[in-house]
C-alpha positions in Angstrom: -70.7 10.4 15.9 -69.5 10.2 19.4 -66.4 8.8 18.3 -65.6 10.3 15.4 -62.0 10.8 17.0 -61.1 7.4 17.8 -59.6 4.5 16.1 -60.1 0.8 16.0 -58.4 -2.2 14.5 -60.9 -5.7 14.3 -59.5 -8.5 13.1 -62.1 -11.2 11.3 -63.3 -8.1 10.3 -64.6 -9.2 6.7 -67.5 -11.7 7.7 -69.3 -13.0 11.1 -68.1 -11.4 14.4 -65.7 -9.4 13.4 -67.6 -8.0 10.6 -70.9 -7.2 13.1 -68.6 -5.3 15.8 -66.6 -3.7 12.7 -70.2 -2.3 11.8 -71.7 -1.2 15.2 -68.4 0.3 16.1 -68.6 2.4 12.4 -72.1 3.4 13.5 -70.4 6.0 16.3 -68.1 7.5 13.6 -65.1 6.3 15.0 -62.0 5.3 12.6 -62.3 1.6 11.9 -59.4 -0.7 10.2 -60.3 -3.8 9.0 -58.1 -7.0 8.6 -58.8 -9.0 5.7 -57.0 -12.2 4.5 -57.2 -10.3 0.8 -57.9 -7.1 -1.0 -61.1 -8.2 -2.7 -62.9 -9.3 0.7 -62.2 -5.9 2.2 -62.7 -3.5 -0.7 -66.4 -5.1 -0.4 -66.6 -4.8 3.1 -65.6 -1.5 3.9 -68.1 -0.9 0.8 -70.7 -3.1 2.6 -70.2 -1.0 6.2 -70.4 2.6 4.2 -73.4 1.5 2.8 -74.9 0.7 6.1 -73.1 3.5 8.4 -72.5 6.3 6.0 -68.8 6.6 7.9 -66.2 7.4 5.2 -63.9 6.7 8.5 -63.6 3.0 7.4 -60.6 0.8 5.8 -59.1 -2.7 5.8 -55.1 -3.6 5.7 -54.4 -7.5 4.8 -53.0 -10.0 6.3 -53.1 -13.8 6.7 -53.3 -14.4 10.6 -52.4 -18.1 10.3 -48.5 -17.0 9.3 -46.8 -15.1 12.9 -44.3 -13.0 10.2 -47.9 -11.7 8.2 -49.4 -10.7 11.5 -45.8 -8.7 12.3 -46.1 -7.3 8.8 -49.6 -5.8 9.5 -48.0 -4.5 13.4 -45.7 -2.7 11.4 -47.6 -1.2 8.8 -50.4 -0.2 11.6 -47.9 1.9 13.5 -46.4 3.4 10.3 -49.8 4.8 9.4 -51.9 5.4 13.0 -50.3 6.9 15.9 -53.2 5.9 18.5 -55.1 3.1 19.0 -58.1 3.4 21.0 -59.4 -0.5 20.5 -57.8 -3.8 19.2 -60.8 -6.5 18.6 -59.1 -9.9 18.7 -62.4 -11.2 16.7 -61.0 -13.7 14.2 -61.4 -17.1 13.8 -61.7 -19.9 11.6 -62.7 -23.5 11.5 -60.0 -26.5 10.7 -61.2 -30.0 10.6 -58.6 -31.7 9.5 -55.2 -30.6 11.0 -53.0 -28.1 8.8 -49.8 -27.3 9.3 -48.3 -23.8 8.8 -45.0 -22.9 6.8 -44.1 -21.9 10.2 -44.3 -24.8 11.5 -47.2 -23.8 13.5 -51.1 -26.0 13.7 -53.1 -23.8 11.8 -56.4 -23.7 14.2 -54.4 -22.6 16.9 -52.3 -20.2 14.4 -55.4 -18.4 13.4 -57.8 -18.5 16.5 -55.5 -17.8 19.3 -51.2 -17.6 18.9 -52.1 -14.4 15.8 -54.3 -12.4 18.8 -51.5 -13.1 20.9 -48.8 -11.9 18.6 -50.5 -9.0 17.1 -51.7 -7.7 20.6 -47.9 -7.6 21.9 -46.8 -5.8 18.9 -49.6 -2.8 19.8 -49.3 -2.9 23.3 -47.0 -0.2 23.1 -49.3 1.7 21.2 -52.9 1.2 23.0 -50.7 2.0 26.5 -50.2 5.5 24.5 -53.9 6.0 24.2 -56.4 7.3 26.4 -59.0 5.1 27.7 -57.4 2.0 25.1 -58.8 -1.5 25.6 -57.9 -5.3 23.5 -61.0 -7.0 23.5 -61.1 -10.7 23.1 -64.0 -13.0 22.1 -64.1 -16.1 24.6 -66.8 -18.5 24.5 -70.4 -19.5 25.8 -69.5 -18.9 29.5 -71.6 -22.0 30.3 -68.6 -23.8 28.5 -65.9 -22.1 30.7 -66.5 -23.3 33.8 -63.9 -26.0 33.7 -61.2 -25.3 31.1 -59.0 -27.6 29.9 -55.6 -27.0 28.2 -52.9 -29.2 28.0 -49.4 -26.9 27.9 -47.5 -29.5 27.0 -49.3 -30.7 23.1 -50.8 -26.8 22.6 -51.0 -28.4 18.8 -52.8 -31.0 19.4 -49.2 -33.7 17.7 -51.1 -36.8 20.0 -54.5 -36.2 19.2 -56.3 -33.6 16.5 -59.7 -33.2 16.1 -62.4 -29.8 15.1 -64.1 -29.8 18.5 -60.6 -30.5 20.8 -58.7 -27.5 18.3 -61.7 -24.9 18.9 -61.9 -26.1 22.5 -58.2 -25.6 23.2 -58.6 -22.1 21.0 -61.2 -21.2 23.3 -59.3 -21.5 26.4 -56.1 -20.3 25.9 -57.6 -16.8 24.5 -59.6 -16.3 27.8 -56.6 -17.7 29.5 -54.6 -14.8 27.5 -56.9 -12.3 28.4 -56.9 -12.5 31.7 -53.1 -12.9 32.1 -53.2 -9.9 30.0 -55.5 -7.8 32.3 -53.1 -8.8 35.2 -50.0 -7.6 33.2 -51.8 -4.7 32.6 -53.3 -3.8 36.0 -50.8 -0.7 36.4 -51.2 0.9 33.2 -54.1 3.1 31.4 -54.9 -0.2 29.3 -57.2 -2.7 29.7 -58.2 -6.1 28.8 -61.8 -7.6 28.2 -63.6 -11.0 27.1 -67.0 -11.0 25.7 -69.3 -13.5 24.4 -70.6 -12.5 21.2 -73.8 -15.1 21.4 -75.1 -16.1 18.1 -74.2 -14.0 14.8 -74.8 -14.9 11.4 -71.3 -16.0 10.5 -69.6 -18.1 7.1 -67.9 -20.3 9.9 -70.6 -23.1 8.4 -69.5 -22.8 4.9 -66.5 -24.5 2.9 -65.1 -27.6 4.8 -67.8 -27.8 7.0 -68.4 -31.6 7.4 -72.5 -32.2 6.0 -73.3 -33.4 9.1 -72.4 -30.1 10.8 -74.1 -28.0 7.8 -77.1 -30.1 8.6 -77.3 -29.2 12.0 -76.9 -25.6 11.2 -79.7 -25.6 8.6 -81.8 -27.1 11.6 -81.0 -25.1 13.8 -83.2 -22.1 14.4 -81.0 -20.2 16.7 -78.6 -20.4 13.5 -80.7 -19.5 11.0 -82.3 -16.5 13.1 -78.7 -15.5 14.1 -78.5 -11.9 14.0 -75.9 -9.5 12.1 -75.0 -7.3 14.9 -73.1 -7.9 18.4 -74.4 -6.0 20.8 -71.6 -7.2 23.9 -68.8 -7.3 21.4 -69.7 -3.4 20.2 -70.5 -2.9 23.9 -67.5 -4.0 25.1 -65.2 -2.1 22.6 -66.7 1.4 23.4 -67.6 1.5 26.8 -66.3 4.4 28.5 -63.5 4.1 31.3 -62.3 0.6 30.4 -59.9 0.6 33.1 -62.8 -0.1 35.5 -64.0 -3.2 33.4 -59.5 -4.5 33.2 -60.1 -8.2 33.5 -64.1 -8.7 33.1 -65.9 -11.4 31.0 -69.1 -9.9 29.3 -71.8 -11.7 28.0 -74.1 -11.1 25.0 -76.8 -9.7 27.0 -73.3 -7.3 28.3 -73.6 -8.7 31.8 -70.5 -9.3 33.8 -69.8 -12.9 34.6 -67.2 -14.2 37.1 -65.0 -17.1 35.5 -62.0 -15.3 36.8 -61.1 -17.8 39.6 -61.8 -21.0 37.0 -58.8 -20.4 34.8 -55.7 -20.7 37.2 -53.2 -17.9 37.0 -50.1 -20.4 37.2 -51.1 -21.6 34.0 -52.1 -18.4 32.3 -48.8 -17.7 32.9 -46.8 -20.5 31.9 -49.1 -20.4 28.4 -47.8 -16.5 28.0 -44.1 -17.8 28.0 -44.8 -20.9 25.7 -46.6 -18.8 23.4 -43.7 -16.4 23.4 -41.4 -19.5 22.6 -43.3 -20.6 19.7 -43.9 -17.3 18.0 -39.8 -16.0 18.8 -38.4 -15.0 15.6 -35.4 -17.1 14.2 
């Protein structure tokens, strides 16, 4: 109950990643709010987590993270209800194969898996610079698949060219491209920003859409179907103590620090900041 005080918001909070830091972070006693895309999915999660932490300390608010004006909806209603906020968890994500299309105007994959983390982040950052000790935690990738990012700023949705692997790359990089960026923007305040690997977690990323020959590979896969339910570097990450002196660090799933810092060029982490706040200005 060491942090029975605090508060957290995770995002993908209802299944996979999201639901396994949601969980571990419960376990401490702190205050954890959930985002779910509906009110059924949460209701049975934050049933799912009491069960399993006996915290009474744990909700969910909705929103759907693939529409910018949804994820400004949920800033709002945050603020109007929580006047601290002691860890964001940028955890959601969600697999397109085919490309979508927003009403925003917006491809969906890089709504949902990077552009709502960056949007929702902004619209707390007043808040977490409030709190003592606050950290955003981002999920990033295998690191072994980091070591030479690729990002093209000028088709960020993928018009030429869209496929599930190029979408989840280009995902991938521009959140650990955001959350470094962010660390450096943040290098003069109490906040902090950090990246983590989360490893392998039993997850529903496998389920719906998924093509058979990807669902095959998953039901051969024994790292897959031995994935665990918790996430150790994600939960680590998120509750560490003095987060300024972590500002800008990659984690692992075993929670060790790895230096990818000086792949991802901080020319372009900055350029991707201003297009990101061009495609997600309000008209």
């Amino acid at each position: 109950m060491k942090l029975k005080d605090k508060t957290y918001l995770v995002t993908g909070g209802t299944s996979g990643v999201g639901k396994a830091i949601a969980t571990g972070i419960a376990r401490t006693g702190a205050n954890v709010v959930i985002v779910s895309r509906n009110t059924s999915n949460g209701q049975q999660t934050v049933k799912e987590i009491l069960e399993k932490t006996a915290n009474k300390n744990v909700s969910f608010v909705t929103a759907d993270l693939s529409l910018m004006k949804s994820v400004e909806q949920l800033s709002m209603q945050f603020k109007q209800q929580y006047n601290q906020l002691h860890g964001l968890v940028n955890a959601a994500g969600a697999w397109y194969f085919k490309k979508e299309i927003t009403s925003e105007g917006i491809d969906k994959s890089f709504a949902i898996n990077y552009l709502s983390h960056f949007v929702l982040t902004n619209n707390l950052l007043d808040l977490i610079k409030a709190t003592d000790d606050a950290r955003i935690v981002t999920v990033g990738g295998a690191p072994r698949f980091l070591k030479k990012p690729k990002i093209d700023l000028k088709d960020l949705q993928l018009t030429k060219s869209y496929s599930w692997f190029r979408a989840t790359n280009l995902a991938m990089f521009a959140r650990v491209y955001f959350g470094f960026e962010l660390a450096d923007r943040l290098q003069n305040t109490p906040a902090s920003s950090m990246l983590f690997h989360p490893g392998f977690v039993k997850s529903n990323l496998g389920k719906g859409t998924t093509p058979w020959w990807l669902k095959l590979l998953f039901s051969l896969s024994s790292d897959v179907r031995n994935a665990p339910e918790s996430c150790e570097s994600g939960v680590y990450v998120a509750t560490k103590e003095n987060a300024k002196s972590a500002n800008g660090k990659f984690f692992d799933e075993k929670n060790n620090i790895i230096e990818l810092r000086d792949k991802f060029k901080k020319s372009i982490g900055n350029e991707l900041w201003l297009l990101s706040e061009q495609l997600t200005a309000k008209k």
